[in-house]
N, C-alpha and C positions, 0 to 999 in steps of 0.2 A: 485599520487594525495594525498592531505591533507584528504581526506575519503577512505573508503572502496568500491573498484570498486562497489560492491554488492549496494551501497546504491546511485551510480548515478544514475538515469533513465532517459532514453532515450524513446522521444516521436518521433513515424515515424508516417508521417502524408502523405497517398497516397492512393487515390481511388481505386487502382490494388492491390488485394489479396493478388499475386505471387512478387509482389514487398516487400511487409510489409513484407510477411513473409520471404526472402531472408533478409531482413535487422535485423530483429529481431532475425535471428539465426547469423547472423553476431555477433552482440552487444552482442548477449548472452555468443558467445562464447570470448569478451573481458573480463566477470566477471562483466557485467553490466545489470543493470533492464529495459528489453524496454517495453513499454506503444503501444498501436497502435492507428491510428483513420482514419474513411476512407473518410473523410471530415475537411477542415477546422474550420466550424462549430462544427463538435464532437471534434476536441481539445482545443477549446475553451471554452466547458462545462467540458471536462476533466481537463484544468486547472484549472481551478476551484473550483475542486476538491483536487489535490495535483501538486504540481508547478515541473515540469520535470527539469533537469540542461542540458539539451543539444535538441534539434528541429530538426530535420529531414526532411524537409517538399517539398514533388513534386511541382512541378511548376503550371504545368496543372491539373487544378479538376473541375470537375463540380459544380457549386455553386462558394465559394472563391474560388479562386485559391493560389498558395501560396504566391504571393505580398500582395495581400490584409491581408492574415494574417501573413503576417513580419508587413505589414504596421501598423495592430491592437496591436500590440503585442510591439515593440518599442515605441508607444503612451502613451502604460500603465505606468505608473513607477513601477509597481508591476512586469514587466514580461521584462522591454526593457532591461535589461541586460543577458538574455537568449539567448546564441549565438544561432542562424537559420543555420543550411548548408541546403542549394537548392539542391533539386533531378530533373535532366530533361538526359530527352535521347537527346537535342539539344548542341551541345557545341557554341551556339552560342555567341562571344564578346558580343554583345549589352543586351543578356539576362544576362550574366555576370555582366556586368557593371549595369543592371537596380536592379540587386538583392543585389548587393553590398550597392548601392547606397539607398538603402531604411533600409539600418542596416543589410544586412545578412552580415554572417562570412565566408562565404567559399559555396564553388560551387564543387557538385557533377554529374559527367554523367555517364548514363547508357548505358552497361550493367554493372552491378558491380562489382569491381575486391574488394575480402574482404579484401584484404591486404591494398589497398587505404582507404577503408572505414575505415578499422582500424586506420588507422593512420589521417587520418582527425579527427577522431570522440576523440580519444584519444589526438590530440593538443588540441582541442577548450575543452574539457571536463579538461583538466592542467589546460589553460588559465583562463576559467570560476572560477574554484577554487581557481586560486591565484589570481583572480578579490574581489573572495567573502572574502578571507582571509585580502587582503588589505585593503578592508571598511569596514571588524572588527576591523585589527587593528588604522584605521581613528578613527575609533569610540573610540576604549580605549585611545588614544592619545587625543582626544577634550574633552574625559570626563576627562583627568587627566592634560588637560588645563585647564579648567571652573574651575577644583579646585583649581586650581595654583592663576589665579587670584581671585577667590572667594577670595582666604587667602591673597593676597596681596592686594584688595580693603579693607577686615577686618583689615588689617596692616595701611592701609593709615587712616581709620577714628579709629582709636586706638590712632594713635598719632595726629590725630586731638585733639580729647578728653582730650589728654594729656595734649595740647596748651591750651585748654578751659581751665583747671584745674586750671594751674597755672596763666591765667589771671584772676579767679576766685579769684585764693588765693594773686593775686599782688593787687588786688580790697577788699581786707579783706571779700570775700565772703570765708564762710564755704562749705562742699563737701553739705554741705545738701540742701544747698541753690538751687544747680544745681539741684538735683534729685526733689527737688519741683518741680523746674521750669519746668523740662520735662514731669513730671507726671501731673500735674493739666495744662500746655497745652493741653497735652492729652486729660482731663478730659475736658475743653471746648470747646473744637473742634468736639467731642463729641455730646456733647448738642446741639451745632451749627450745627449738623447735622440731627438734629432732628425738627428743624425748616424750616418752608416755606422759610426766606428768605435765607437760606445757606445752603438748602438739595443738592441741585444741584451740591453745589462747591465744595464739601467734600465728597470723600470717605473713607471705609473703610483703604485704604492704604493712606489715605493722615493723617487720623489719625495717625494712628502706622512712617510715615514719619515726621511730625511735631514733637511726641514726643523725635523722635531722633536726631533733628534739631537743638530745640529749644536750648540747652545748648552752641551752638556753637555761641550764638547770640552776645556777646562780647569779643570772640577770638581774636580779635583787640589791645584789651589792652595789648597783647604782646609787640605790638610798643609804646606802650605810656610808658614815664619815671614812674617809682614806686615812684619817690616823687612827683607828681601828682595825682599818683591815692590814694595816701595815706594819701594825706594836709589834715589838717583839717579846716586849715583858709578859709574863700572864694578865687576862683579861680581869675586870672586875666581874663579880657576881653584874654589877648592873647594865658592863658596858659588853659582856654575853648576852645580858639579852635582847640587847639593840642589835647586834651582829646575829643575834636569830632571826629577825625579823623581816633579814633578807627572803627569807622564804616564803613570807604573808605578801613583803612587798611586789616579789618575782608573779606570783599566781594573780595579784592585782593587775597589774601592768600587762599580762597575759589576756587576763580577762576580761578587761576593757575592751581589750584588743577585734573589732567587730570582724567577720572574714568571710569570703564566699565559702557553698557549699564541698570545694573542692580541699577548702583546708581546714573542715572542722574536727577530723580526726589530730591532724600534726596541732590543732591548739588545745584540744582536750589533753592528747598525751602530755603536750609541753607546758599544760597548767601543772598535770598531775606529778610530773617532775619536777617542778620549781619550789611547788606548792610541797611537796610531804618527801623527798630524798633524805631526808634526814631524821625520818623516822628510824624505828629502831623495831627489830620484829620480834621482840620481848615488851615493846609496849613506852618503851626507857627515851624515843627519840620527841623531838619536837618537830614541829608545833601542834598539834595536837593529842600526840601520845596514842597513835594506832597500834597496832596490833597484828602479827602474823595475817593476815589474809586482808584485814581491813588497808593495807597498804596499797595502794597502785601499785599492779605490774610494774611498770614501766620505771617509777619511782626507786621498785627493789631492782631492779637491772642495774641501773644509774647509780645509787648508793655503793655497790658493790665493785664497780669499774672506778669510781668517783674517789674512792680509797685506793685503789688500786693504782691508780695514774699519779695519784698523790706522792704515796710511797715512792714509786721510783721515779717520780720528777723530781720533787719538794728535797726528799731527803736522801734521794741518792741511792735506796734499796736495789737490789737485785731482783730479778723474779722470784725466785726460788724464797729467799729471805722475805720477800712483800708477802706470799701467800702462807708463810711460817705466821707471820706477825696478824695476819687474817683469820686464819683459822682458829686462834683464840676466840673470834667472834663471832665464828659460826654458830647460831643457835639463839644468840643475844642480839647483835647489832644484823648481824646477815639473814636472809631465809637460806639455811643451811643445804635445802635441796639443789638453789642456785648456786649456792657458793661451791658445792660438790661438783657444778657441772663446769664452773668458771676455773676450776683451779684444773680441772680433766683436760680441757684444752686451752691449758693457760700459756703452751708454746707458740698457738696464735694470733695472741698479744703484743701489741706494741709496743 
């Protein structure tokens, strides 16, 4: 065994004295700890106590008998991996077959020969231990998978970020640009959670999920041509609407994007940002022409910062003047509640 005989204990569970104590000198003399109880009941408080790695248990007792406590005992998950061998002076098949069948491990009759018992008691007591060693080592293998993909989810939105970057810097958007735009997301999503109308819909983790979202919001402009996103003359009707299409491209390239269970919120939100910030909540934005509520949260958070960061990166606005020039569009291009709560703590902005 992977332990010290001395540290198995073996519980015999049999109403008869002269039974217990035949079997406990048995066990003893294998190098093993026997526990005794002269009811089902008392090895059930004795479990309770300290958990034995092998069961013993007579058939016939007054009170439980020993089915009923295989029966209790397999139910647990705390104890149904503790092999049972059944003690009965009957060699009956059907008692066999019914003790089996209810999870015992093996079938003892008396009178006892200790050489049988040895050697039963010493299988199931290997078995049990290369049971327990196995689902340690399950265990350091799932934890040293969890970490596997931890670092390969961390690898996948790394080169996310990456793609953001450089559709950033193909858009003559500066690194700082992005880290605004993540942080004062942040910052009123926030606020908005502190509000009757949007306590609800925002939690603590949608916060911290938003602000890691948000920069992926025109990743799209990877597929769009760099003398487009860099013309300075006005656009054609036609070559608008390839520059829209960043936003079908961004929510594709997202959505491909397969993830474990731990980041399927940050790729919902960051479809839903990619995919529809550019709606308009009069119905007016593209690409599909939503509408006040049909919009992603997260989408109308993004939109409204995403103008905002614009204005005083791009063209150089002040605060005070970026939320003058905003507020024309409250009601049209912004959800007006939002824009009311964004401009309320707009001294918290970057």
């Amino acid at each position: 065994m992977g332990q010290d005989r001395e540290s198995a204990k073996v519980l015999v569970v049999d109403d008869l004295e002269a039974n217990r104590c035949i079997l406990e000198e048995i066990i003893r003399n294998m190098g093993c700890c026997p526990v005794s109880a002269r009811s089902g009941e008392e090895a059930l408080r004795l479990m309770g106590q300290e958990r034995p790695h092998l069961i013993l248990s007579d058939i016939s007792m007054p009170g439980m008998d020993g089915y009923e406590l295989c029966r209790i005992l397999k139910a647990d998950s705390n104890t149904k991996s503790i092999p049972v061998i059944f003690i009965s002076a009957f060699d009956n098949p059907k008692d066999i077959v019914e003790g089996l069948s209810l999870g015992g491990a093996d079938y003892i009759t008396k009178p006892f020969i200790p050489e049988v018992v040895q050697a039963r008691v010493g299988v199931h007591l290997r078995l049990y231990e290369a049971g327990r060693e196995l689902e340690a080592m399950n265990r350091r293998l799932q934890v040293s998978l969890n970490e596997q993909l931890r670092q390969l989810e961390q690898e996948k939105k790394d080169v996310l970020y990456a793609l953001a970057g450089i559709a950033a810097k193909n858009s003559s958007y500066k690194r700082e640009h992005i880290e605004r735009l993540n942080r004062n997301c942040g910052i009123l999503a926030q606020a908005m959670q502190l509000s009757p109308l949007f306590g609800d819909k925002i939690s603590d983790t949608y916060i911290d999920t938003i602000e890691l979202a948000a920069p992926l919001c025109d990743i799209g402009n990877i597929g769009i041509p760099l003398e487009l996103l860099r013309k300075r003359a006005p656009l054609t009707e036609e070559e608008m609407a390839i520059v829209q299409t960043h936003t079908t491209i961004g929510a594709k390239l997202l959505g491909d994007l397969h993830v474990g269970n731990d980041y399927n919120d940050f790729l919902r939100i960051a479809v839903d940002i990619a995919h529809y910030h550019h709606e308009n909540w009069d119905g007016s934005g593209y690409p599909e022409g939503l509408k006040r509520e049909e919009i992603p949260l997260a989408a109308q958070i993004v939109s409204i910062i995403e103008v905002y960061c614009a204005l005083t990166d791009k063209k150089n606005y002040g605060r005070e003047e970026a939320f003058a020039i905003m507020e024309g569009e409250a009601g049209t291009k912004f959800n007006p509640d939002i824009f009311r709560i964004c401009h309320r703590i707009s001294r918290q902005l970057s």
